[in-house]
C-alpha positions in Angstrom: 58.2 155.6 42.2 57.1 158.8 43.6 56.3 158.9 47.4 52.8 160.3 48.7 54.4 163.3 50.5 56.9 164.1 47.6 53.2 164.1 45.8 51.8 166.2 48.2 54.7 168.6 47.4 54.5 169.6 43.9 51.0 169.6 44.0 51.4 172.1 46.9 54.3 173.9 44.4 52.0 173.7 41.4 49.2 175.5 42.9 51.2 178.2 44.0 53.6 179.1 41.6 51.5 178.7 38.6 48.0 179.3 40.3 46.0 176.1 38.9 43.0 174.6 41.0 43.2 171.9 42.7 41.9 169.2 40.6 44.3 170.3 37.9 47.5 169.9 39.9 46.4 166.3 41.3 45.3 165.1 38.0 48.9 166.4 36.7 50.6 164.4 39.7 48.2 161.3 38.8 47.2 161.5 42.5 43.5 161.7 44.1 42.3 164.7 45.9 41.4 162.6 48.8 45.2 161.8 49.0 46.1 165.0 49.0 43.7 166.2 51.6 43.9 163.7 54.2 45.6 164.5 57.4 46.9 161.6 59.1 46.2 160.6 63.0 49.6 159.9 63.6 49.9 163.8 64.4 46.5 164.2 66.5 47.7 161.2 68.7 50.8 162.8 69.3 49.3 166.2 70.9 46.4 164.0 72.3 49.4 161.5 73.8 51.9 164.4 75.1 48.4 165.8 76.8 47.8 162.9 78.3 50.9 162.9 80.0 50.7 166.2 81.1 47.7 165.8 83.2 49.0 162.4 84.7 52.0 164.0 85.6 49.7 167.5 87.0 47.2 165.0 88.6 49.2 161.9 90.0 46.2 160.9 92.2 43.8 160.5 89.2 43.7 157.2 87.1 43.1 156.6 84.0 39.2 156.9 83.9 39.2 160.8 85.4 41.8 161.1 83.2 39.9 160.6 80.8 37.6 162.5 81.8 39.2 165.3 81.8 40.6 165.0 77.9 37.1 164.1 76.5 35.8 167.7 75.9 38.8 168.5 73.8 40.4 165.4 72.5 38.8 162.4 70.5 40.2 159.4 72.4 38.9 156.5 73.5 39.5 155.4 77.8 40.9 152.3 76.4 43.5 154.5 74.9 44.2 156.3 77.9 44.6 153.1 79.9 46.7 151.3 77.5 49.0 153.8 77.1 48.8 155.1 80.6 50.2 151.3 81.4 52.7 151.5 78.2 54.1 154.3 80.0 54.3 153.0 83.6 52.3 155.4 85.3 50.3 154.5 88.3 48.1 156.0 90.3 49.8 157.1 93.4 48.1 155.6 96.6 47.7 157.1 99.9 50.5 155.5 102.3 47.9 155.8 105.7 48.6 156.1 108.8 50.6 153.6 110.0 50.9 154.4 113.9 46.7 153.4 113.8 48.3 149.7 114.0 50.9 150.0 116.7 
């Protein structure tokens, strides 16, 4: 059995070295074009996760909800995302220590 990505392959191959449309390489690999065009999520969470990370570690005084805030005009993620993996990763927001010598 052929994997999906080995598919993905000689289709790839076939359309390049021997210059056949699309349809005709899938329908040679006995694969659907939808197959062959999809793009997983896996990769899009990645950049959106490694983002994420970046600002937290940029704005340590922001929780999750500005931080989401922040990646919602450029990345398609939900808040619940954000807090779930903001709280996979151990990262807190970092809280004002006061002033102490007020109580003394």
């Amino acid at each position: 059995m052929v994997s999906l990505a080995e598919r993905r392959r000689c289709v790839t191959y076939l359309r390049n070295e021997y210059g056949i449309s699309q349809r005709c390489a899938c329908q040679a690999m006995q694969m659907n074009r939808s197959s062959y065009r999809y793009v997983g999520q896996q990769e899009l969470m990645d950049a959106a996760y490694r983002e994420m990370l970046r600002l937290s570690t940029r704005y340590p005084y922001f929780g999750y909800r500005k931080i989401y805030d922040l990646m919602r005009g450029t990345w398609s993620i939900s808040r619940e995302r954000v807090r779930l993996i903001r709280r996979r990763e151990g990262l807190q927001v970092v809280k004002n220590a006061g002033n102490a010598s007020c109580w003394a």
